[in-house]
C-alpha positions in Angstrom: 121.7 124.3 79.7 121.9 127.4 81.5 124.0 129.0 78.7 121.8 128.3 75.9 118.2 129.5 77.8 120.3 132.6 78.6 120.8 133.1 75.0 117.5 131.8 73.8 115.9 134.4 76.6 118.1 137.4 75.6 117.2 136.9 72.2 112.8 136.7 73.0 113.5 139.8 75.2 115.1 141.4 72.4 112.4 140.8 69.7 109.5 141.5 72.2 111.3 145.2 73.4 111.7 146.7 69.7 108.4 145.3 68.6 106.7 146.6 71.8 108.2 150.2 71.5 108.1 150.6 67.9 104.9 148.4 67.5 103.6 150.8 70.8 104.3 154.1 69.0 102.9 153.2 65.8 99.1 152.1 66.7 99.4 154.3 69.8 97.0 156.9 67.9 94.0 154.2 67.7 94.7 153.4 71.1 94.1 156.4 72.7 90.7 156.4 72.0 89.7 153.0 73.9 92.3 153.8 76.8 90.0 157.0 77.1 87.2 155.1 77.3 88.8 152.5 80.2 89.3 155.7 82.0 85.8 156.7 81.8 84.7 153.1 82.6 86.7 152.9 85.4 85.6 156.4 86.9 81.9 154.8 86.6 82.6 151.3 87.6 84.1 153.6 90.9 81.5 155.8 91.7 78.7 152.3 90.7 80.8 150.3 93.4 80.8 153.4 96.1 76.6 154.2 95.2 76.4 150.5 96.1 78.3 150.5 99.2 77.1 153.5 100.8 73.7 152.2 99.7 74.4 149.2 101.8 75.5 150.9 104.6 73.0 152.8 104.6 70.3 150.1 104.5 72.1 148.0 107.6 72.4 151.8 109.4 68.4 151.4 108.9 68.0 147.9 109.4 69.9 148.4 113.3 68.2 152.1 114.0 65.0 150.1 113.4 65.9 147.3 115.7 67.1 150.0 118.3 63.4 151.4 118.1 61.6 148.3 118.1 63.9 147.3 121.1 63.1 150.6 123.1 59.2 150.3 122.3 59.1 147.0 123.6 60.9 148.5 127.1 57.9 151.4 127.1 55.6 148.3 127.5 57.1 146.5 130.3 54.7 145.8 133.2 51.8 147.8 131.7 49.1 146.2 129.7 49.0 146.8 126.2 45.0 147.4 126.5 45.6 150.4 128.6 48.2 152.2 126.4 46.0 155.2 125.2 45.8 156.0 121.2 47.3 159.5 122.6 49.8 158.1 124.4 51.3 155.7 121.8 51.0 158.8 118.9 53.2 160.3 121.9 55.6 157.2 121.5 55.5 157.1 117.8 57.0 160.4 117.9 59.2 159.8 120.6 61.0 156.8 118.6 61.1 159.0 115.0 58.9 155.9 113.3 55.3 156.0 111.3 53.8 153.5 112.7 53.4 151.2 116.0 51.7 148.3 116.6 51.2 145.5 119.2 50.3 142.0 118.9 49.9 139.6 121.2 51.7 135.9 121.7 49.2 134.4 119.0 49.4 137.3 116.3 46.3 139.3 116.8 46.9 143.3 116.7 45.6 144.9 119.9 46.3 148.1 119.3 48.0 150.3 116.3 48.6 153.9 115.5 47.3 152.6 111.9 43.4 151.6 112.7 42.9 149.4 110.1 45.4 146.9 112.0 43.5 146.4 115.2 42.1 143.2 115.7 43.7 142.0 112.6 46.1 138.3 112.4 49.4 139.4 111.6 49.9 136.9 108.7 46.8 138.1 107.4 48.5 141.6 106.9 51.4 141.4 103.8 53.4 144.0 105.0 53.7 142.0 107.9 53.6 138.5 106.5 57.5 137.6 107.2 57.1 138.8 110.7 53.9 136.9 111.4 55.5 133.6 109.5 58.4 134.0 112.2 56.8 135.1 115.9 54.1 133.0 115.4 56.2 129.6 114.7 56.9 127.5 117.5 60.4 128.6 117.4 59.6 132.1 118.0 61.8 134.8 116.9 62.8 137.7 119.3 63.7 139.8 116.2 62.8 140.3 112.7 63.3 142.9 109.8 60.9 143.0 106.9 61.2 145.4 104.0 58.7 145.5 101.8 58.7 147.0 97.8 62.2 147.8 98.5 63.7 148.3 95.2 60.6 151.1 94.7 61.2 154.3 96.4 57.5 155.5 96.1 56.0 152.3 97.6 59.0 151.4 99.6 58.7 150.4 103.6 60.4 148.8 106.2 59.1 146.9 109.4 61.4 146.1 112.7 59.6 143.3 115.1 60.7 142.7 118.9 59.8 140.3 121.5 57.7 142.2 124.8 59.3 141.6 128.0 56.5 140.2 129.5 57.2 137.2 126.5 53.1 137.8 125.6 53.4 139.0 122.0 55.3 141.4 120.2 56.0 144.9 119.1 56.7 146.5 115.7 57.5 150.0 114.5 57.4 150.8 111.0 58.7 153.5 108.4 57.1 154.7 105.4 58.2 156.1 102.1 58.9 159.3 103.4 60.7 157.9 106.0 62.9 155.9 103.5 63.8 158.4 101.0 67.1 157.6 99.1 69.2 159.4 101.0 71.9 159.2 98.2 70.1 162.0 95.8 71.4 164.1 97.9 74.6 162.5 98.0 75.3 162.1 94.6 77.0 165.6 93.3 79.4 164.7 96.4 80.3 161.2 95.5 80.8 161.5 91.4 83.0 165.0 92.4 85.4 162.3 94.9 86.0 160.3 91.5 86.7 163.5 89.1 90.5 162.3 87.3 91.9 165.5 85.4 89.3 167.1 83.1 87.3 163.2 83.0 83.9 163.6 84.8 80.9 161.3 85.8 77.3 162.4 86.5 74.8 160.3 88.2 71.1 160.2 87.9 68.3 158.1 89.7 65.9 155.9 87.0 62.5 154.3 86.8 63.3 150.8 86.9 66.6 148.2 87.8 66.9 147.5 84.4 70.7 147.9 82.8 70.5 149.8 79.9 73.1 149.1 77.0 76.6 150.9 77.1 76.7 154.3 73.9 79.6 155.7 73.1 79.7 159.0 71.2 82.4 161.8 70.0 81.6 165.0 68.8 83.6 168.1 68.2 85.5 168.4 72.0 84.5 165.5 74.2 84.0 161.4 74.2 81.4 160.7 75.9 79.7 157.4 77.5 76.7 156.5 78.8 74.9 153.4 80.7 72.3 152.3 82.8 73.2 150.1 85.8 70.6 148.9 88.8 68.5 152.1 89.8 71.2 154.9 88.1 72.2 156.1 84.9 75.9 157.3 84.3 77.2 160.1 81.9 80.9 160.3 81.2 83.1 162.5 79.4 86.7 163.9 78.4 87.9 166.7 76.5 89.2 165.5 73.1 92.6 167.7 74.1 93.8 165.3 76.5 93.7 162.7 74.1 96.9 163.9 72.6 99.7 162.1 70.5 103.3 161.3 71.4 105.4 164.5 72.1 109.3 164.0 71.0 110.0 163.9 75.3 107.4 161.6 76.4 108.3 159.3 72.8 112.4 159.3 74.3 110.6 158.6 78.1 108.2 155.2 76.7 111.9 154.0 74.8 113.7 154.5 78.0 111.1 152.9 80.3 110.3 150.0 77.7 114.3 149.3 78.1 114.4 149.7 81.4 111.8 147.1 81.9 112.7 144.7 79.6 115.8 144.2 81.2 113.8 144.1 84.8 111.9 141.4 83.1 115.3 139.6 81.4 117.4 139.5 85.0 113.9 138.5 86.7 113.5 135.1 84.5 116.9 134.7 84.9 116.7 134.6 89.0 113.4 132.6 88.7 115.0 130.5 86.5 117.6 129.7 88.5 115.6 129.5 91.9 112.9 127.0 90.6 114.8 124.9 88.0 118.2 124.9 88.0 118.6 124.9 91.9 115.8 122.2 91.9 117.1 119.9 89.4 120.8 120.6 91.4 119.1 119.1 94.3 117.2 116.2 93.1 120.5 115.2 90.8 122.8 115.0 94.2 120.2 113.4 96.2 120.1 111.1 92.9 123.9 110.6 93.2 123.5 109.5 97.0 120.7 107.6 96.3 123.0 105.2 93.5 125.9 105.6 96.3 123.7 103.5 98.2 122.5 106.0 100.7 118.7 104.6 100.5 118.3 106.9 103.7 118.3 110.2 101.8 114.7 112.1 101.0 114.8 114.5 98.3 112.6 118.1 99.7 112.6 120.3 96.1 109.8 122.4 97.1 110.4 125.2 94.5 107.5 124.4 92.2 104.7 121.7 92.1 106.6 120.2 89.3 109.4 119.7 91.5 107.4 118.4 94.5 105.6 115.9 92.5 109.3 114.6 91.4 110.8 114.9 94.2 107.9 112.5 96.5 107.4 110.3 93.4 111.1 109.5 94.0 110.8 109.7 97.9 108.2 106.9 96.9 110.0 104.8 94.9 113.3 105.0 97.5 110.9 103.9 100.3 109.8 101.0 98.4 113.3 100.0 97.4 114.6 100.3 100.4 111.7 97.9 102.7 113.0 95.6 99.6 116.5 95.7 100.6 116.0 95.5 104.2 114.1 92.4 103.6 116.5 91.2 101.3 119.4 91.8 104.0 117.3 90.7 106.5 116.6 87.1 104.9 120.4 86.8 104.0 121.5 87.9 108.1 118.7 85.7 109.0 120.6 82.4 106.4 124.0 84.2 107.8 123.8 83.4 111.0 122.3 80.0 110.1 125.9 79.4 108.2 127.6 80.8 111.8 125.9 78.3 114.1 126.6 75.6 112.0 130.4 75.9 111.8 130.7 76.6 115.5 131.9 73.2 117.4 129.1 72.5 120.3 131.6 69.7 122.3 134.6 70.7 124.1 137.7 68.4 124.6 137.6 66.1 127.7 141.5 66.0 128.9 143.6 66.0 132.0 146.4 68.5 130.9 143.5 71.5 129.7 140.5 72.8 130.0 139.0 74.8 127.1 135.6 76.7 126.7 134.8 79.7 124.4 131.0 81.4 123.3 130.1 83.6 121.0 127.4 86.4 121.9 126.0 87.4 118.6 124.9 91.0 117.9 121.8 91.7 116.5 122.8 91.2 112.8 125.2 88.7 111.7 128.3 88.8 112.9 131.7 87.2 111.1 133.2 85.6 114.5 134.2 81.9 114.1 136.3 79.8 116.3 137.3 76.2 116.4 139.3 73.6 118.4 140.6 70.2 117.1 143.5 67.6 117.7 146.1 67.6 115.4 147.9 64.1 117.2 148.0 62.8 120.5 150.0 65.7 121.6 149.2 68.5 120.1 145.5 70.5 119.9 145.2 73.5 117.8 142.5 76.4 118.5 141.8 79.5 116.8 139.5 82.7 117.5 138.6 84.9 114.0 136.8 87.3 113.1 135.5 88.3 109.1 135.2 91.9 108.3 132.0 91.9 106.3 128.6 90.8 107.3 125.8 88.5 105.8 126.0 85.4 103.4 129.0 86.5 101.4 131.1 87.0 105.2 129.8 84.0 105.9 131.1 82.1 103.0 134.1 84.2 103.4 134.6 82.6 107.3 133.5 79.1 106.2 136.4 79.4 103.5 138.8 80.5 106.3 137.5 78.0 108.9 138.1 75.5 107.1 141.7 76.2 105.4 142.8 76.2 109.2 141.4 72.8 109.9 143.0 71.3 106.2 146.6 72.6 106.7 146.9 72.3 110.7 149.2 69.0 109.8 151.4 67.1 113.1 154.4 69.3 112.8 153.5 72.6 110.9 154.8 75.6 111.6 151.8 78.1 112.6 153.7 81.1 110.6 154.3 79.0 107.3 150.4 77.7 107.8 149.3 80.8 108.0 150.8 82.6 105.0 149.4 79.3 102.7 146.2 79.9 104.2 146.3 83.6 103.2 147.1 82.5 99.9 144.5 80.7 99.3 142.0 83.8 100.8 143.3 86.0 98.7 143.0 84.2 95.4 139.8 85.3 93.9 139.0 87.5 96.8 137.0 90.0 94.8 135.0 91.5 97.4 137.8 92.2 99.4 137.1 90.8 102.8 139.9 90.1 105.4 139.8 88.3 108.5 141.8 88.4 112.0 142.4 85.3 113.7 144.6 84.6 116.7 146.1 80.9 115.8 147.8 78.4 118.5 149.0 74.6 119.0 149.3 74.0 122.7 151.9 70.4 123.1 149.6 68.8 125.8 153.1 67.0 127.0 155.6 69.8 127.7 152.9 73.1 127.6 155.0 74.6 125.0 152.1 77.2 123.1 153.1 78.4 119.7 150.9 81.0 118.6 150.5 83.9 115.6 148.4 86.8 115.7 147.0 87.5 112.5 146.1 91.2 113.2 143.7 90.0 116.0 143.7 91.7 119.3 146.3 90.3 121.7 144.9 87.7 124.4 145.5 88.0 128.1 148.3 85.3 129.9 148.2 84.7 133.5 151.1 82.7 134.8 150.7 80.7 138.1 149.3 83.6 141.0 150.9 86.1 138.8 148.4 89.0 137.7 146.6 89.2 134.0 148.8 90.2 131.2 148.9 91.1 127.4 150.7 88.1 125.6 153.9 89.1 123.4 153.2 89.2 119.8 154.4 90.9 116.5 152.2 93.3 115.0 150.7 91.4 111.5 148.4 92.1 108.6 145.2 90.1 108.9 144.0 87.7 106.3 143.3 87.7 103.3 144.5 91.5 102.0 147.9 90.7 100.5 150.1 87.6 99.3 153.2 89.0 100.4 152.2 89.0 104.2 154.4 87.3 106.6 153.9 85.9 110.0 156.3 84.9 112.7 155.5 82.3 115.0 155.5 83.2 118.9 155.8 80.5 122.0 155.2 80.6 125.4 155.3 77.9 127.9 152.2 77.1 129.9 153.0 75.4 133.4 150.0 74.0 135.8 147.6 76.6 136.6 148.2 78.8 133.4 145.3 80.3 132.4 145.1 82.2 128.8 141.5 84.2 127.2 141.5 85.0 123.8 138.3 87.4 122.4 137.4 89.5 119.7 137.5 93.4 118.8 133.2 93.3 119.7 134.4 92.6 123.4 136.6 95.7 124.3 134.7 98.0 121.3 131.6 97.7 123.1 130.3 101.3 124.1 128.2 103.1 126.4 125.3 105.6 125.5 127.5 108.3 125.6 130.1 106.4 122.7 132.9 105.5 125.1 134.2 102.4 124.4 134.7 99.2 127.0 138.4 99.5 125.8 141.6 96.7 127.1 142.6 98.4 130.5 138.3 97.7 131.7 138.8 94.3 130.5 142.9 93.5 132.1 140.9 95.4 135.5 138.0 92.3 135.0 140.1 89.4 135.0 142.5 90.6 137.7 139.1 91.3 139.8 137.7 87.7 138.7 137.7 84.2 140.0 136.1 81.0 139.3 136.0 78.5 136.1 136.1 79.2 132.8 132.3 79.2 131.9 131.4 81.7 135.2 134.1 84.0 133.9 133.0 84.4 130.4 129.3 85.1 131.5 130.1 87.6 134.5 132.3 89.1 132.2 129.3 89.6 129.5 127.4 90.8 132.4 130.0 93.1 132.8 129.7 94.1 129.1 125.9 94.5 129.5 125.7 96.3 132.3 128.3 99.1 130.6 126.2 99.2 127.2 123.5 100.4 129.7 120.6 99.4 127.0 122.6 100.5 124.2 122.3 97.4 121.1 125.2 95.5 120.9 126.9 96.0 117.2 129.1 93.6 117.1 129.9 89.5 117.4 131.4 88.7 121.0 133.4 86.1 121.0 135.6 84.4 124.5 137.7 81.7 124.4 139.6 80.9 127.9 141.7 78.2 128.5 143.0 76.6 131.2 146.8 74.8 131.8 146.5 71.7 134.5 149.9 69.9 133.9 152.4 68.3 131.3 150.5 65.1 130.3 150.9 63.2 127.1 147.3 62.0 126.0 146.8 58.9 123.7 144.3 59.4 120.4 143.8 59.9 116.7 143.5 62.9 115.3 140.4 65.1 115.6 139.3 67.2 112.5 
């Protein structure tokens, strides 16, 4: 893709670099004329903007010199009674503070006195020039300040009024300016502001007119100039420019506009090519891997393309659609741990056998999820009781199935006289026939002879129990290193025995016992757990719950990840028991 839009893009910058140089030379002569007139237009719409601007500057200069004086008028009257300012003394004042007129009113609006006669004894809102102010000292909000300008867009008729609150909180003051006062100062400004926007030989004069009307842009050329003219608010603007700087291509600038039109078509063709490649192809890089991780499985994964709305839209559309899938599959794997352990449970025996020669217990602590530990005990004969401890490597209802399967292919082919070994590798056999998914399972396998305590035993690729003979301390029992379950045909398994004498005691577990980890990852390990039982007394239930204590206490809070399962068994004597067998 990236090949072809480079292609596809050198070719459009092509085209569009000769038409724009030879396209630019050729109507350049009927272009000169209008970018002649932009020049003039923007000289005027300059010196238009700066007239405005300084004009109101100029008016908020006024607007705070008038509050200053209407502020300082009002301190002249403080503790003195407006009734006994002289008409003398306030002309004093009125030159004092630079204004035309004064007057004071008092807290309901009457004049009481005024340099302008014709005020006194008059109601404020009764006098127009003063209507604003009267409308807002004489509300019961009450101003403390107010500017009124009156006929403001008409120079001759043009005045301006600045009200303050008296100290003494009785009425209020106002000065006032007149026409005079109020002259434009920006006639005399205006040879000085068009000469700051002079470009080359391109000038701009500004006039003063009657009204605000605008007046309709003209354009004329005669013999040597362009000119332009327009009306805009209160001023009228003449432009011009010499004809002779309206000139055609000279053979140097003609090779400069080529070189420069190259130059910056290729600016423009390595540019789209960057952005291209910052806000598409990097973004569509990104989404496609999280994509990838996404099918993987890794429902965890939120796609942040930020590069271009586009890309944002995509990328929380599908941050969307991954958070919806993946409450689904949680649900989905939570309803099949949930049936999962419901399998477990059920294959799990509940009653222990009652004999003279043995005592046998074993519990399963389940982790959170569903585990894959299974174990099982049942006579074979009169003599003879096998037990085994596994452990599946997978987890919900297809593990389950998986351990049911293996649970009970032990029980079938446990026959009076079988060699554990040869059991063993049919049972694996049978696993591995259809075993698409590829689980496995460990299992430590045994058939303890009630009558002589002879133990035959094979390790399946389970961790090795613990033997402790007579007073003797905990040991790891001999076995031969084997491939678990269910992984190849070909495996083979040797057969192991021991003999138990009175007072033997043997504890078989799983990996979730000794894999068990603390917060900071380190794991329970086999030399915590030989250090437990030569520390540990008692009978075989008290052991395996002070040594799940044990467990608990080293977790220290951390969730427990795996099945726990503890089988223990203990040797009393060589006895011979009378019975069927048990399956």
């Amino acid at each position: 893709m990236r090949k072809h839009f480079q292609a596809w893009l050198l070719a459009f910058v092509g085209t569009a670099c000769l038409l724009t140089v030879f396209g630019g030379c050729w109507f350049y002569r009927n272009l000169q004329r209008d970018n002649a007139i932009t020049i003039l237009r923007q000289i005027r719409n300059g010196v238009q903007r700066h007239i405005t601007q300084t004009q109101k500057d100029r008016q908020t200069l006024q607007n705070s010199n008038a509050l200053a004086k209407a502020r300082e008028f009002s301190r002249h009257l403080n503790n003195m009674q407006p009734a006994k300012l002289s008409p003398a003394g306030l002309e004093k004042l009125q030159k004092q503070l630079d204004a035309d007129y004064l007057l004071i009113f008092d807290e309901k609006g009457i004049c009481v006195t005024s340099t302008r006669k014709q005020d006194i004894g008059q109601d404020i809102r009764q006098i127009s020039e003063l209507s604003q102010i009267g409308a807002a000292f004489t509300s019961p909000a009450g101003n403390q300040e107010k500017i009124q300008w009156n006929a403001e867009n008409n120079e001759k008729l043009r005045t301006q009024f600045a009200a303050a609150e008296r100290p003494d909180k009785k009425g209020f003051v106002v000065v006032g300016f007149g026409p005079a006062s109020l002259m434009d100062p920006m006639r005399l400004d205006m040879e000085k502001i068009t000469g700051m926007f002079r470009f080359g030989r391109a000038v701009i004069q500004c006039e003063p007119k009657d009204s605000d009307s605008d007046e309709p842009e003209r354009i004329s050329i005669d013999k040597s100039n362009l000119s332009i003219t327009s009306g805009h608010g209160k001023y009228r603007f003449f432009g011009s420019i010499p004809l002779d700087d309206i000139y055609p291509f000279s053979n140097h600038a003609f090779r400069i506009f080529i070189i420069s039109g190259l130059i910056l078509f290729a600016g423009i063709f390595v540019l789209t090519l960057v952005l291209f490649h910052t806000t598409a192809v990097r973004g569509v890089r990104a989404v496609n891997k999280a994509l990838h991780k996404i099918n993987e499985g890794d429902l965890g994964i939120r796609i942040k393309v930020r590069s271009a709305t586009e890309f944002e839209d995509l990328s929380d559309g599908i941050n969307r659609t991954v958070v919806r899938l993946k409450k689904a599959v949680d649900k989905e794997a939570e309803q099949e741990n949930e049936m999962g352990k419901t399998i477990q449970a059920s294959i799990l025996p509940s009653d222990f056998p009652d004999s003279k020669s043995f005592s046998l217990a074993a519990t399963l602590f389940p982790a959170k999820g569903p585990g894959g530990d299974f174990y099982d005990f049942f006579r074979i004969d009169g003599v003879h009781t096998a037990m085994f401890v596994g452990d599946v490597s997978d987890r919900g209802i297809s593990a389950a199935l998986f351990m049911l399967k293996a649970k009970n292919l032990l029980r079938e082919l446990a026959r009076p006289g079988c060699d554990p070994a040869e059991m063993l590798m049919e049972v694996n056999r049978k696993l591995c026939a259809g075993n698409k998914s590829q689980m496995f399972v460990s299992v430590f396998f045994a058939i303890l002879n009630q009558a002589d305590g002879e133990l035959k035993y094979v390790c399946a690729g389970h961790p090795r129990p613990l033997l402790k003979h007579g007073n003797e301390e905990w040991s790891f029992l001999p076995a031969e290193k084997s491939m678990v379950l269910g992984v190849s045909v070909k495996a083979q398994y040797m057969t192991e025995e021991i003999h138990l004498d009175g007072g033997d005691r043997l504890f078989i577990y799983t990996n979730g016992a000794t894999e068990t980890m603390d917060p900071g990852d380190k794991l329970f390990g086999s030399q915590r757990l030989l250090m437990f039982l030569n520390a540990s007394e008692g009978n075989l239930s008290m052991l395996m719950e002070n040594f799940h204590d044990v467990l608990t206490e080293f977790a220290a809070g951390k969730p427990q990840t795996d099945d726990i399962t503890l089988m223990t068994l203990d040797f009393h004597e060589n006895q011979a028991e009378n019975g069927g067998t048990a399956r």
